[in-house]
Backbone as ProteinMPNN parsed JSONL, in Angstrom:
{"seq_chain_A": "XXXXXXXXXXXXXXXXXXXXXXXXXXXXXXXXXXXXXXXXXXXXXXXXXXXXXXXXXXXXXXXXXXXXXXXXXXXXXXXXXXXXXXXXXXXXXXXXXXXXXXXXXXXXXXXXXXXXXXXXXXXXXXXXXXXXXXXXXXXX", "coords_chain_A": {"N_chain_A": [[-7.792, -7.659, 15.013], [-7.376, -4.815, 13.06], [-7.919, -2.056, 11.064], [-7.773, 0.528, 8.626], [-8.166, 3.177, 6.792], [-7.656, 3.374, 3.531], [-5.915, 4.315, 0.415], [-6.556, 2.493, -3.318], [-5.894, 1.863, -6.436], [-6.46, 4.017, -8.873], [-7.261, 3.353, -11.307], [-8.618, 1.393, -11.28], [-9.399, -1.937, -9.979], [-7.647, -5.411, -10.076], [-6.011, -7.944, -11.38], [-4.421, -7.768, -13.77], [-1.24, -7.658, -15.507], [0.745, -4.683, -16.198], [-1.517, -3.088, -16.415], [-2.267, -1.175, -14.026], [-4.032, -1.875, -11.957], [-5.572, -2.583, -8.407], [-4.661, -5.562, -6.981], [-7.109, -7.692, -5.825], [-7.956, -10.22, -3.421], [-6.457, -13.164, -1.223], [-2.864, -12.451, 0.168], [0.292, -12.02, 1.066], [2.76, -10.981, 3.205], [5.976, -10.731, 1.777], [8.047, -9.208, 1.55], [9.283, -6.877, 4.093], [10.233, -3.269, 4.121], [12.102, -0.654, 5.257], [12.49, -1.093, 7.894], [12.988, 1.302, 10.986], [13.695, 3.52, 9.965], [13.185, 7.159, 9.264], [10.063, 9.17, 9.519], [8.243, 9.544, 6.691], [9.898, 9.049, 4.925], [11.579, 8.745, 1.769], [11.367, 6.202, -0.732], [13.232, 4.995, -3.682], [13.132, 2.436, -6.029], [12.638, 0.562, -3.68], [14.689, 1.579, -2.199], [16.023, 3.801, 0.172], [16.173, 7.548, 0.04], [15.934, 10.016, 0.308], [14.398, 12.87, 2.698], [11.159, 13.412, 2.763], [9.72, 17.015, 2.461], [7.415, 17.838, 2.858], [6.288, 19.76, 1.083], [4.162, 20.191, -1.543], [3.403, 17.614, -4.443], [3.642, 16.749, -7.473], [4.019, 13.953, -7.785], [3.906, 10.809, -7.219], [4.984, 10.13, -4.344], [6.686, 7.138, -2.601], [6.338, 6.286, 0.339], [7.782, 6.185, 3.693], [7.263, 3.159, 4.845], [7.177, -0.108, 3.576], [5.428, -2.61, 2.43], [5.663, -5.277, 0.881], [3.881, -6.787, -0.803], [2.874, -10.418, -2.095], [0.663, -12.528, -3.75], [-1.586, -14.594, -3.159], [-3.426, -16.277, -4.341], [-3.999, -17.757, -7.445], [-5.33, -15.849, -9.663], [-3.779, -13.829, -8.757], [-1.182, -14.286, -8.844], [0.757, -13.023, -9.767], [1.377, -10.871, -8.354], [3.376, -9.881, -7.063], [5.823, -9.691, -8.515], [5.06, -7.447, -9.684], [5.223, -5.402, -8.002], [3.423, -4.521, -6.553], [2.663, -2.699, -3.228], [1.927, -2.15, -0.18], [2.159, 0.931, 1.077], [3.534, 4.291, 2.704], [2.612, 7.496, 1.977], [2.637, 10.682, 0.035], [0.332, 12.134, -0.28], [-1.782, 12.367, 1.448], [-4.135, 13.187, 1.435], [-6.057, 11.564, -0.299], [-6.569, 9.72, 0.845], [-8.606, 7.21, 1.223], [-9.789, 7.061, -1.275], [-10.242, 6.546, -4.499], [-7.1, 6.65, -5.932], [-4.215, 5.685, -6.215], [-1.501, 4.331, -8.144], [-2.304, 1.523, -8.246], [-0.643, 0.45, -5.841], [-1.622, -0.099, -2.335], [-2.416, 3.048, -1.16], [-1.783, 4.301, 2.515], [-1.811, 6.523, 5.389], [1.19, 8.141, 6.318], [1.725, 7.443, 9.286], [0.03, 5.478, 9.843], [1.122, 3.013, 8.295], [3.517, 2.958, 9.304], [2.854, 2.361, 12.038], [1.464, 0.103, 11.35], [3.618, -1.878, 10.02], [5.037, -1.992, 12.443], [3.172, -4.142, 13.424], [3.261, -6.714, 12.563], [4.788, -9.066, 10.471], [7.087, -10.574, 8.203], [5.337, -12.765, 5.893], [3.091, -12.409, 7.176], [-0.267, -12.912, 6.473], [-2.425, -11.365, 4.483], [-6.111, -9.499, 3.439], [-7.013, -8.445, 1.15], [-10.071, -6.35, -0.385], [-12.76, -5.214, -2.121], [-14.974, -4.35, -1.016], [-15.751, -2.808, 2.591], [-14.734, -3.924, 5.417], [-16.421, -3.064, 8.048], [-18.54, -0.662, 8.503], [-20.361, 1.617, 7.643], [-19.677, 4.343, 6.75], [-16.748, 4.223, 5.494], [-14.516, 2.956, 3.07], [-12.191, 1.824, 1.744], [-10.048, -0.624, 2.98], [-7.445, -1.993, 4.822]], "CA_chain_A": [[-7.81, -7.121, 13.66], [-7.284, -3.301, 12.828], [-8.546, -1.144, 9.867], [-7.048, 1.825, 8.712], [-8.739, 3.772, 5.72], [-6.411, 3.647, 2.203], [-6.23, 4.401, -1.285], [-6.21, 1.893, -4.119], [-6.31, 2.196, -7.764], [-7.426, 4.849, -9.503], [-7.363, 3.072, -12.937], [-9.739, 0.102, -10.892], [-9.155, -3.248, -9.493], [-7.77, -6.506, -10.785], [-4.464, -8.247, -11.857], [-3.879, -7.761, -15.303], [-0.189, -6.69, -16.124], [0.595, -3.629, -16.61], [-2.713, -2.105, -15.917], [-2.21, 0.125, -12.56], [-4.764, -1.787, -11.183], [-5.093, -3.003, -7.443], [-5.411, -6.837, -6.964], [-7.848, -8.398, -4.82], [-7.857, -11.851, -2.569], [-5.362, -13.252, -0.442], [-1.384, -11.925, -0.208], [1.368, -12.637, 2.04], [4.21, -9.837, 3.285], [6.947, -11.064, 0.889], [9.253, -8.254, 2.463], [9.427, -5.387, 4.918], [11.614, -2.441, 4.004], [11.993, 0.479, 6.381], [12.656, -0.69, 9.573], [13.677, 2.37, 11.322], [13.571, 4.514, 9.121], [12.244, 8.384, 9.611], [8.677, 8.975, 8.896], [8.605, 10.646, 5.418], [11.368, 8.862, 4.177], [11.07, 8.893, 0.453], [11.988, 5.044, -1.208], [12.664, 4.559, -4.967], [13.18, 1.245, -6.084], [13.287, 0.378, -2.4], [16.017, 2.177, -1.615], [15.749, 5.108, 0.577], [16.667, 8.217, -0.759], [15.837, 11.266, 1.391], [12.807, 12.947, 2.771], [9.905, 14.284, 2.214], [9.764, 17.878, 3.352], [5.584, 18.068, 2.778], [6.18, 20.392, -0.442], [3.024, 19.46, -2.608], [4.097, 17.599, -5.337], [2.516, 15.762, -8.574], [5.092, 12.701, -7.987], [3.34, 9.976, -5.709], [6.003, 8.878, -3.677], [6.457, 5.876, -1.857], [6.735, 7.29, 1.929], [7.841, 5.526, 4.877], [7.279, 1.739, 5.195], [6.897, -0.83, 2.188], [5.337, -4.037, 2.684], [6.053, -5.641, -0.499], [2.787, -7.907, -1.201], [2.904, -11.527, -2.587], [-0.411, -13.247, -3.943], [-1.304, -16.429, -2.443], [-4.412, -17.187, -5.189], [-3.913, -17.99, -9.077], [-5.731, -14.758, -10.347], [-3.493, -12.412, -7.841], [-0.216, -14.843, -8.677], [1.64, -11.916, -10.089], [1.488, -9.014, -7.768], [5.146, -9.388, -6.381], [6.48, -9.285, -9.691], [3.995, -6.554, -10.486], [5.616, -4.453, -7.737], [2.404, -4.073, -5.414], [3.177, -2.727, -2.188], [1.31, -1.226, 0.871], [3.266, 2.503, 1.487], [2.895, 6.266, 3.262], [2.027, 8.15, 0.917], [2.375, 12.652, 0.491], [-0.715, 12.385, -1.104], [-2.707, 11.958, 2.444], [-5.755, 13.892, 1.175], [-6.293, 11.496, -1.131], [-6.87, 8.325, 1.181], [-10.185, 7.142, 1.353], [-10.385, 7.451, -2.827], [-9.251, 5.696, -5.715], [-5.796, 7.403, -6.444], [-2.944, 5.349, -6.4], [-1.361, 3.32, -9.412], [-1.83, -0.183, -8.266], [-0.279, 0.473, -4.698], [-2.855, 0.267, -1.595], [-1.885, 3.774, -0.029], [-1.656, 4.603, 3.723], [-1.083, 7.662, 5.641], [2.124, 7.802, 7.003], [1.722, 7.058, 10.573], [-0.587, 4.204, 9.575], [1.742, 2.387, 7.517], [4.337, 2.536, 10.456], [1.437, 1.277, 13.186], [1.118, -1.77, 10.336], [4.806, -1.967, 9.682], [5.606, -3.002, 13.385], [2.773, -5.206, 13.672], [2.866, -7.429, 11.26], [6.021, -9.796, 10.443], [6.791, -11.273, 6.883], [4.788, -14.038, 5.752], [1.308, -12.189, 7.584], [-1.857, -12.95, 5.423], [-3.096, -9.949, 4.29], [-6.916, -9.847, 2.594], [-7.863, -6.877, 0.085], [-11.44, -6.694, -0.665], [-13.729, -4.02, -2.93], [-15.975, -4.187, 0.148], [-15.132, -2.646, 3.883], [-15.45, -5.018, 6.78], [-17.437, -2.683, 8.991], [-18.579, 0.556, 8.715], [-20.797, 2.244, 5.908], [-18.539, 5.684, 5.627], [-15.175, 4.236, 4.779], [-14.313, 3.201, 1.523], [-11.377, 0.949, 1.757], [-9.077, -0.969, 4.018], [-6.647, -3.028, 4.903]], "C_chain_A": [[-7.918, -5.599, 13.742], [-7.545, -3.042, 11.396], [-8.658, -0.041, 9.789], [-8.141, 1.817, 7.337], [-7.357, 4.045, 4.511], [-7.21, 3.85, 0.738], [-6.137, 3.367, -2.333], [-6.114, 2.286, -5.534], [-7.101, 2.937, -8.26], [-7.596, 4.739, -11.13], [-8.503, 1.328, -12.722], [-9.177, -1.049, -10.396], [-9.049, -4.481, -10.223], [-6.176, -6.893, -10.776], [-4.239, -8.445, -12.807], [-2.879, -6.771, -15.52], [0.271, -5.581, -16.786], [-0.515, -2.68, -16.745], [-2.516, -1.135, -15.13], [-3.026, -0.192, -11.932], [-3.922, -2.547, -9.854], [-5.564, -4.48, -7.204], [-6.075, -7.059, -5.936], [-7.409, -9.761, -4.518], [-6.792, -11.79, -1.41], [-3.843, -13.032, -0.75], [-1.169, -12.2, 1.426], [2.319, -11.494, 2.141], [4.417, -10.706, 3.138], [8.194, -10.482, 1.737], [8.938, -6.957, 3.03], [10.429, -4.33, 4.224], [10.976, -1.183, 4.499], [12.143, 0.498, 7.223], [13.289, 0.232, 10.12], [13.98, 3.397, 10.91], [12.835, 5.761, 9.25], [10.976, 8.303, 9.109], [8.773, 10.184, 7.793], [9.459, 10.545, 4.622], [11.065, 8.327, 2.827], [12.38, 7.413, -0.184], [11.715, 5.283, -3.055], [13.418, 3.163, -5.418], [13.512, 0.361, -4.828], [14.276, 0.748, -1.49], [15.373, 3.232, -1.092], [16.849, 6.149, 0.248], [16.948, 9.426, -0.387], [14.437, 11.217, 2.052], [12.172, 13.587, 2.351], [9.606, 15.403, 2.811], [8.077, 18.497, 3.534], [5.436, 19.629, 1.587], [4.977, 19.219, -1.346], [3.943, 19.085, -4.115], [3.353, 16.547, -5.969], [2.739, 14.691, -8.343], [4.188, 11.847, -6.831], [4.668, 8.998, -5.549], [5.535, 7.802, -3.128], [7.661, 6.583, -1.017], [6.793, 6.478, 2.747], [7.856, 4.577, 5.313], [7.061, 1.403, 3.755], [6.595, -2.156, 2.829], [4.251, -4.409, 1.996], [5.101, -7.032, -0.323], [3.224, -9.333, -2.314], [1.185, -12.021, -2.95], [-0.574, -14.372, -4.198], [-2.539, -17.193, -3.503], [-3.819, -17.495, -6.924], [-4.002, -16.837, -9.336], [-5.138, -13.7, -9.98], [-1.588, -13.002, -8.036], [0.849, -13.553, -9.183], [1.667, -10.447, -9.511], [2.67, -9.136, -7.073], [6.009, -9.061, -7.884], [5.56, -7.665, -10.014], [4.433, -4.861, -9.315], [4.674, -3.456, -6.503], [2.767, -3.963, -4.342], [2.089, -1.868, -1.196], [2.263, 0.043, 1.453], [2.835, 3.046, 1.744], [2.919, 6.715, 1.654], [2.263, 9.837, 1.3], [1.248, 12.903, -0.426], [-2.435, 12.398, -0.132], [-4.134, 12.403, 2.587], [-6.09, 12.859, 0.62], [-7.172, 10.283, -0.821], [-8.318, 8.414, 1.432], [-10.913, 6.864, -0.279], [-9.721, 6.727, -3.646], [-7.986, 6.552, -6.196], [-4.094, 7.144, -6.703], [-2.555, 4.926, -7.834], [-1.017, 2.146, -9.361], [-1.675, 0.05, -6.453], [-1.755, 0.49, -3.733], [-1.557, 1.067, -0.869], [-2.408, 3.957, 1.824], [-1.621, 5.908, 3.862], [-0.223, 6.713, 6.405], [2.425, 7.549, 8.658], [0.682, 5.438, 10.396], [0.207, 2.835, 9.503], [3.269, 1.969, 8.722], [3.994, 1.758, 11.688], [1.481, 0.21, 12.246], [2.278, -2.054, 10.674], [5.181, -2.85, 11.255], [4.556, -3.71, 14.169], [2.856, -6.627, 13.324], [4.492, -8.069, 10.888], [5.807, -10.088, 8.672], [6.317, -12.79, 7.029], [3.42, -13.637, 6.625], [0.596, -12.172, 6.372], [-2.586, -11.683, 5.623], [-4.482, -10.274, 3.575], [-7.389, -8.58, 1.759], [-9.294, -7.077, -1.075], [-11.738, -5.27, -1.197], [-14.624, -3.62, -1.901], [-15.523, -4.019, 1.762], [-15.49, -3.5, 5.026], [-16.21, -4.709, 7.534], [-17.419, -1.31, 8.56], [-19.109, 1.167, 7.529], [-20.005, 3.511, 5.572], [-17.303, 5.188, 4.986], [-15.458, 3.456, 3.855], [-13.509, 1.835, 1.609], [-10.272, 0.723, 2.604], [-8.414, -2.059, 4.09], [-6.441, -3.555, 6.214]], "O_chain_A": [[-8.659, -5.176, 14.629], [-7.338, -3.947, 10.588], [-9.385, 0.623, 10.528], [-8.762, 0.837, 6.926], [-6.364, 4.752, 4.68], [-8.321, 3.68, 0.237], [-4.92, 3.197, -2.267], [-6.386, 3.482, -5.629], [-8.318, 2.754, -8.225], [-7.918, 5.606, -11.943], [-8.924, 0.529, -13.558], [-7.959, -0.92, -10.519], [-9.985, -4.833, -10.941], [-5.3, -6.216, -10.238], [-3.705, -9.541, -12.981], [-3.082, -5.568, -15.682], [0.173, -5.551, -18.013], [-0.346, -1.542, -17.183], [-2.611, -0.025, -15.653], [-3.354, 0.64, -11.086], [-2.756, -2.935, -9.776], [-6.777, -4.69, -7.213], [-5.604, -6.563, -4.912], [-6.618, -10.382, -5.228], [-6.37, -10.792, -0.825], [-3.466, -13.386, -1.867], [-1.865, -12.432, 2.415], [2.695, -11.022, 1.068], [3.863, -11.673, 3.66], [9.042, -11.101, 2.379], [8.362, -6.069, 2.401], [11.486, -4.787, 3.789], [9.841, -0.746, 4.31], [12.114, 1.542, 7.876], [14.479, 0.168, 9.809], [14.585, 4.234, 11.58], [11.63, 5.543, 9.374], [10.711, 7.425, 8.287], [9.202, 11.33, 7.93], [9.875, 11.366, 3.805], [10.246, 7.409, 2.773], [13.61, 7.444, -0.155], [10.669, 5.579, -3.632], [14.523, 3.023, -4.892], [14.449, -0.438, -4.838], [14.58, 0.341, -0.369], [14.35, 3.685, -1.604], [18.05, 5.895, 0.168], [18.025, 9.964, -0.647], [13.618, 10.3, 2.101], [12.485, 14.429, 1.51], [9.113, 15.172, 3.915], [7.728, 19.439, 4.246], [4.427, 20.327, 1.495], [4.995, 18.019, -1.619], [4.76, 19.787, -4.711], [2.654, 15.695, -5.42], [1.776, 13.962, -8.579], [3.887, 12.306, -5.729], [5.15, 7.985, -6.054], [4.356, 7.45, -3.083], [8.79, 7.046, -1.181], [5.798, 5.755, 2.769], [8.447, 4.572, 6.392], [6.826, 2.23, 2.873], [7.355, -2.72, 3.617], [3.029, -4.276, 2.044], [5.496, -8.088, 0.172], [3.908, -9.091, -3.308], [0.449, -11.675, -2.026], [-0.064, -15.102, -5.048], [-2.646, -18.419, -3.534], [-2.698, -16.998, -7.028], [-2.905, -16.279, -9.366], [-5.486, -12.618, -10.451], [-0.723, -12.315, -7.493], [1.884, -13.476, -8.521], [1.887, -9.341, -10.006], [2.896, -8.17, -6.343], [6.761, -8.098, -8.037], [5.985, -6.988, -10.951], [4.137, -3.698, -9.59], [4.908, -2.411, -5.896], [3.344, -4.974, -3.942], [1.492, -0.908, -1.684], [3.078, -0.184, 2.348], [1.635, 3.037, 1.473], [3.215, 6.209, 0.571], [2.143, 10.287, 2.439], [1.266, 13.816, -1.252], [-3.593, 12.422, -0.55], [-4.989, 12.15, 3.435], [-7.206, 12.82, 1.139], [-8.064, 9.809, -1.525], [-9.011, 9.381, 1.748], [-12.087, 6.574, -0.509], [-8.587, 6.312, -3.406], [-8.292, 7.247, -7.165], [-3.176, 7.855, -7.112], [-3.361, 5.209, -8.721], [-0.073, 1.579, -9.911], [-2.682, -0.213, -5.795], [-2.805, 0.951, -4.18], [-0.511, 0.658, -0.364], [-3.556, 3.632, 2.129], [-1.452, 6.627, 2.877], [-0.342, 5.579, 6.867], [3.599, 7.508, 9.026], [0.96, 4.429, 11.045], [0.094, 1.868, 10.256], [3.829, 0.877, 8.821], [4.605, 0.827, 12.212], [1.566, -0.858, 12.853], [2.307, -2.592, 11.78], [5.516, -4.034, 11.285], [4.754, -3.954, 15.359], [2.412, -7.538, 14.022], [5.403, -7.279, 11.135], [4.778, -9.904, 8.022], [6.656, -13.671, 7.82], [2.625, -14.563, 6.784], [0.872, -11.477, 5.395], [-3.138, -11.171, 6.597], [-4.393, -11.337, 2.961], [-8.333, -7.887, 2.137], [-9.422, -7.698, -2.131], [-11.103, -4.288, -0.813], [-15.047, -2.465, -1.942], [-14.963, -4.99, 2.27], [-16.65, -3.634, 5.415], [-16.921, -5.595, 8.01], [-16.348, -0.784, 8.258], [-18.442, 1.256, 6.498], [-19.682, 3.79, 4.418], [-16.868, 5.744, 3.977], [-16.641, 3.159, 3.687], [-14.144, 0.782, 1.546], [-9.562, 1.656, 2.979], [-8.746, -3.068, 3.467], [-5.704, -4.527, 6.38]]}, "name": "protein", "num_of_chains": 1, "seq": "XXXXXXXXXXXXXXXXXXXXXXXXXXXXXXXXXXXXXXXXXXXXXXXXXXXXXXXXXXXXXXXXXXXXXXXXXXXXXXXXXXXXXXXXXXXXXXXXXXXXXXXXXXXXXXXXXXXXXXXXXXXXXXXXXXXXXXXXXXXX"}
């Protein structure tokens, strides 16, 4: 098991539609997208698009890997429709803090270390509480 430090929701936790929050329980990679892909490579609706040249910018991309969450309980049944995904992020100050919209962020070398561990159909678990360690915050 590995545990990286990320961002979740900065509007709070849960699965109620259209919120921005981040769901909790069990999820399943649904789909990969990025294999091979540069690090920094800037996706919008999954598609890749260009890159990211590390210009500060208000926009939270979705950087570098995507792996496009499914929820395997009742209360979490709508986070593939809902668009939840684990991604890099150019927001890498931010990890460690509530700041995404819904997404659990990564830094971008993280998210590539996950990306080629991890196959579709791995059980993922996202918890409010860190598995070890009283400084960090949140993980995956």
């Amino acid at each position: 098991m590995k545990t990286w430090p990320v961002s979740t929701s900065r509007f709070g936790l849960g699965s109620i539609p259209n919120s921005n929050f981040t769901p909790l329980g069990r999820f399943r990679i649904a789909q990969k997208i990025g294999h091979g892909a540069p690090e920094r490579t800037i996706f919008r609706s999954r598609l890749a698009v260009g890159q990211w040249d590390g210009t500060p910018a208000e926009e939270d991309y979705v950087l570098t890997r995507i792996l496009w969450l499914e929820g395997m309980e009742e209360e979490n049944a709508n986070t593939f429709d809902r668009y939840i995904y684990i991604h890099g992020t150019n927001q890498e100050e931010a990890i460690g803090q509530p700041a995404s919209h819904g997404c659990i962020r990564m830094s971008n070398a993280a998210v590539a270390a996950l990306f080629d561990l991890v196959e579709t159909g791995t059980q993922v678990e996202i918890g409010d509480v860190p598995p070890s360690g009283p400084d960090l915050k949140d993980f995956v």
